[in-house]
C-alpha positions in Angstrom: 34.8 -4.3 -24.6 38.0 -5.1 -22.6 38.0 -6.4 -18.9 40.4 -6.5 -16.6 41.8 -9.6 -17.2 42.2 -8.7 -20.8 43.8 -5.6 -20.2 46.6 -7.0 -18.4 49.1 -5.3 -15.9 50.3 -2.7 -19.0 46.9 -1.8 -19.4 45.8 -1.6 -16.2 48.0 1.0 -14.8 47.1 3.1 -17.9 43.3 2.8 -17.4 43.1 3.0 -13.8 44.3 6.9 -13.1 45.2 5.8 -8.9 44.6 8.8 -6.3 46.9 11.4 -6.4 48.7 12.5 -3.0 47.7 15.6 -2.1 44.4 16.4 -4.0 41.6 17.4 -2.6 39.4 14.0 -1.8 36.3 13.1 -3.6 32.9 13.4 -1.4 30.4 11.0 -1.4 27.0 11.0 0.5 26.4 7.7 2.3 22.7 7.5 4.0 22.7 6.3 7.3 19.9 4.3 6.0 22.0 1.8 4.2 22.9 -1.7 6.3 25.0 -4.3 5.5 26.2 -5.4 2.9 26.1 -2.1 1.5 27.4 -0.4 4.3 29.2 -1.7 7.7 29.7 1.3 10.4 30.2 1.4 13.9 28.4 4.3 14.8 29.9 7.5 12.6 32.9 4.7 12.0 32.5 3.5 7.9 34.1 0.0 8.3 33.3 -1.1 5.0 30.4 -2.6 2.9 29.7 -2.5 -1.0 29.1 1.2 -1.2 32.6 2.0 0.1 34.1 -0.3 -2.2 32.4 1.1 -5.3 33.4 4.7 -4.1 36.8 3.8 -3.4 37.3 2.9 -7.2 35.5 5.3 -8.7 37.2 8.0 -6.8 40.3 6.3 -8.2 39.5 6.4 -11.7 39.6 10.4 -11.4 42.5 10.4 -9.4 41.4 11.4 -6.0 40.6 9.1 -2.7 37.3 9.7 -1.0 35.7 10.9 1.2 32.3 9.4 2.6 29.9 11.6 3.9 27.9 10.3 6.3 23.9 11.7 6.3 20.6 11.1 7.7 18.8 10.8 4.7 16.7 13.8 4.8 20.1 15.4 4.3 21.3 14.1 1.2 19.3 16.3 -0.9 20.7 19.2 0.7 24.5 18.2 0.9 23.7 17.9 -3.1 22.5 21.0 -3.7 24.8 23.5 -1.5 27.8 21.7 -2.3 28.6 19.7 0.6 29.3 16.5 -1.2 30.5 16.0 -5.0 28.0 12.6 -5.7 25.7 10.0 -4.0 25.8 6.9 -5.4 23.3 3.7 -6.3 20.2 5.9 -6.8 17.1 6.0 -9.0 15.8 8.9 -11.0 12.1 7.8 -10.0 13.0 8.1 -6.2 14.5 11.2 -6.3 11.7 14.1 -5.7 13.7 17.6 -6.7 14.0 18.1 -10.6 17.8 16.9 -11.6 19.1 17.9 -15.2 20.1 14.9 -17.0 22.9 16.0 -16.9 24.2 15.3 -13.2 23.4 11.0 -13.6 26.3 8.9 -14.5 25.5 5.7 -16.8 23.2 3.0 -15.1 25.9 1.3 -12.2 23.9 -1.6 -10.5 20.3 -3.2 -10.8 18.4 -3.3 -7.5 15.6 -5.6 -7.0 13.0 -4.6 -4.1 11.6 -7.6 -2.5 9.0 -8.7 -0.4 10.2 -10.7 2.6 7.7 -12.2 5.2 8.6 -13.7 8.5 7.9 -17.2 9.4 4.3 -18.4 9.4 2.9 -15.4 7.9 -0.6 -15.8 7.1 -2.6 -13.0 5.2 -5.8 -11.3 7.0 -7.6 -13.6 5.5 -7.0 -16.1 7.5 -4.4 -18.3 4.5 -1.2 -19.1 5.5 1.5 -17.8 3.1 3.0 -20.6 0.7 6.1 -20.3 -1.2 4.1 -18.6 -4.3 4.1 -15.0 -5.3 1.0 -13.8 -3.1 0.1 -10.0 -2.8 -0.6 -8.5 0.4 -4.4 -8.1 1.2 -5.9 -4.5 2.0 -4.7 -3.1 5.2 -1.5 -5.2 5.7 1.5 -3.6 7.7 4.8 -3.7 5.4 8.1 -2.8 6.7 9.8 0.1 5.3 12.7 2.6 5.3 11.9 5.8 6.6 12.2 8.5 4.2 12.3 5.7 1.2 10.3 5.7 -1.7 8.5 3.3 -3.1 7.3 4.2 -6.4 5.3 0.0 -7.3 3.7 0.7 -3.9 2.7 4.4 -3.8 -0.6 4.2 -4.5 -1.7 1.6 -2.2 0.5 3.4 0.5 -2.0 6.5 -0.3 -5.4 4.4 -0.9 -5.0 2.6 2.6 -4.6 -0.7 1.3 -0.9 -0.9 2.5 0.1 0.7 5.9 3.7 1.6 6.0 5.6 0.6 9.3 9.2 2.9 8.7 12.6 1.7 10.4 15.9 3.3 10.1 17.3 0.9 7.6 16.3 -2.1 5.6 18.6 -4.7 7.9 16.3 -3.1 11.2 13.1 -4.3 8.7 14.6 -7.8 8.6 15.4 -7.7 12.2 11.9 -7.0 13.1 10.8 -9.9 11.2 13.0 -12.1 12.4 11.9 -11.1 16.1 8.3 -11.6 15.2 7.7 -7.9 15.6 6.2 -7.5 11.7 4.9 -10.1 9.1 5.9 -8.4 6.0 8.5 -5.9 4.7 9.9 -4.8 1.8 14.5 -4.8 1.1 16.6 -5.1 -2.0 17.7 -8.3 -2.6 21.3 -7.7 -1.9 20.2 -7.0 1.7 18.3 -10.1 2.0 20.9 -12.5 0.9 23.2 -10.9 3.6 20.6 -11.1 6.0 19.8 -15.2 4.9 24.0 -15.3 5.3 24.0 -14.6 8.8 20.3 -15.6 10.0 19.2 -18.3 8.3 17.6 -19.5 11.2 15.7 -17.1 11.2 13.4 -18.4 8.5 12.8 -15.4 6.1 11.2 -15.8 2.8 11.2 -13.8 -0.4 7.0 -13.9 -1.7 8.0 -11.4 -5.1 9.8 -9.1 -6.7 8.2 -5.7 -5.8 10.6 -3.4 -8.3 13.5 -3.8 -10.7 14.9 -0.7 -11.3 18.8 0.9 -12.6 20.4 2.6 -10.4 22.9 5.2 -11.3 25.4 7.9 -9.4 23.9 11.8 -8.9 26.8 14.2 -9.3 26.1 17.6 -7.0 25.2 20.6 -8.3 28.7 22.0 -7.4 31.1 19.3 -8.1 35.0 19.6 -7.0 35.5 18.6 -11.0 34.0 19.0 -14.0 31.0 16.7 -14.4 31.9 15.3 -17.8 35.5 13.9 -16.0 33.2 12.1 -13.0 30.6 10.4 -15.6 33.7 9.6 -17.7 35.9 8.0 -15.0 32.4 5.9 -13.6 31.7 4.5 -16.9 35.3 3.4 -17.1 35.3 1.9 -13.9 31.6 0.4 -15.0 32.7 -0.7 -18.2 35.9 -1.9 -16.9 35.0 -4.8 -15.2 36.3 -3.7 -11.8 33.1 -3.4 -10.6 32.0 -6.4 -11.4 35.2 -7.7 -9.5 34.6 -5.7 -6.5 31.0 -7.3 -6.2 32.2 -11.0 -6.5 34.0 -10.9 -3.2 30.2 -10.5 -1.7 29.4 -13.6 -3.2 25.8 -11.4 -3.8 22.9 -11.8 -6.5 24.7 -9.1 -8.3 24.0 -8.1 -11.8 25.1 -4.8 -13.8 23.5 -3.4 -16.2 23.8 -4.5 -19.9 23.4 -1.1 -21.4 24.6 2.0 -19.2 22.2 3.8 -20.9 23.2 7.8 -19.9 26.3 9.1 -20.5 
C-alpha cells in the first residue's frame, strides 16, 4: 500500500479529488458532546479539533467541502435518518441503538480506547487508597459519564446498581469535575485524556484501566447527497492513504488506525 510520501506530488493530485467550486457541500453531524481534541467550538462557532480535520479530507476525496452539522446528540439519529446530514463520523456499531444495514458503515477509521480516570487521592468505599494498578470500582461507586453515551463494558453494572452513572455534557466537563474535586472517577477515551494531561497536568489525573477498545467507523445517512459506494470509496482512500495518519500526528495523540479496515 502506497502512502503519501510514496506517492509523490504526481500522485498526489491524482489521488486526492480536491472540492469542487460550486458543489453542493458534504454534511457531517458533529455531537455537541465532543470536547477537545476532537472538537474546539466557541459556542455554535467550530474552530477546529480532530473531527473537523478528518471531515475536511474526507469531504475532499469526493470532491466536495463540508459542512459540519452541529447537534445535541439526541439529534444525530434523526438528522441520519430524515436526511438532514450525509454521515457522522468516529462511531461504533455496538453504540448505535436503531438497526443500520451494513451497508451505510465505511471501513474501520480510528481505534478508541475508553478509560477510567480517577482524580487525585481517590480511594475506593472501602476505605484503600487507589495505587497506580488496574483496580475495579467497588459496588455503588459514582463514575462520570456523557449524557446520552453508551457504554456497552459497563451496561450491566449501570443496570445492576453496582455503578451509578453521574452524566455531563461532554467527556472534557467529566475531567473538569475531577479535576475540581467534584467526582472521584469517570470514564473518557484516551485521546481526551492526553489533551486533558496537556493542558492540566497539575491537575493530577490518573488512568486506573482500559474500560473498552473498540473500531470506530463513519455512518453514511439514509439519504446521502451521493451514492454510498462513492463515500465508503473516497474514506477508505483517504484511510488507506496515509493522510489520516498525517492529519493525527500534528495532535501529537496516542493515535492508532486500524490494521484491517475490515467493511467496505
Amino acid at each position: 500500500m502506497l502512502n503519501r510520501r510514496e506517492l509523490g506530488l504526481g500522485g498526489l493530485l491524482g489521488a486526492w479529488v480536491g472540492p469542487c467550486f460550486g458543489a453542493k457541500p458534504l454534511r457531517f453531524a458533529l455531537s455537541q458532546s465532543w470536547g477537545p481534541p476532537f472538537l474546539e467550538r466557541q459556542g455554535s462557532r467550530v474552530l477546529g479539533g480532530v473531527l473537523p480535520d478528518l471531515m475536511t479530507g474526507m469531504a475532499g476525496e469526493v470532491g466536495r467541502t463540508p459542512e459540519f452539522v452541529l447537534l445535541p446528540p439526541a439529534r444525530v439519529d434523526e438528522a441520519l435518518e430524515d436526511g438532514g446530514v450525509d454521515l457522522h463520523c468516529l462511531l461504533a456499531p455496538q453504540w448505535v441503538s436503531i438497526a443500520v444495514d451494513e451497508s451505510r458503515w465505511s471501513v474501520a477509521v480510528l481505534v478508541l480506547r475508553d478509560v477510567l480516570v480517577a482524580a487525585p487521592g481517590y480511594a475506593s468505599p472501602g476505605g484503600q487508597p487507589s495505587t497506580n494498578s488496574p483496580t475495579v470500582p467497588m459496588r455503588g461507586e459514582v463514575v462520570g459519564t456523557v449524557r446520552g453515551y453508551r457504554y456497552p463494558k459497563l451496561e450491566a453494572d449501570f443496570a445492576t446498581g453496582r455503578l451509578q452513572r453521574e452524566d455531563a455534557l461532554d467527556q472534557w466537563a467529566v475531567l473538569e469535575k475531577l479535576a475540581r474535586g467534584r467526582s472521584s472517577l469517570g470514564v473518557v477515551n484516551e485521546f481526551t485524556f492526553a489533551a486533558f494531561q496537556k493542558r492540566r497536568a497539575e491537575a493530577g489525573l490518573r488512568v486506573l484501566r482500559v474500560v473498552d477498545q473498540v473500531s470506530t467507523h463513519c455512518l453514511l445517512g439514509a439519504k446521502p447527497s451521493l451514492p454510498a459506494e462513492q463515500l465508503r470509496a473516497g474514506i477508505r482512500r483517504y484511510v488507506e492513504s496515509g493522510r489520516l495518519a498525517e492529519a493525527l500526528e500534528g495532535y501529537q495523540l496516542p493515535a492508532e488506525t486500524p490494521r484491517s479496515p475490515g467493511r467496505r
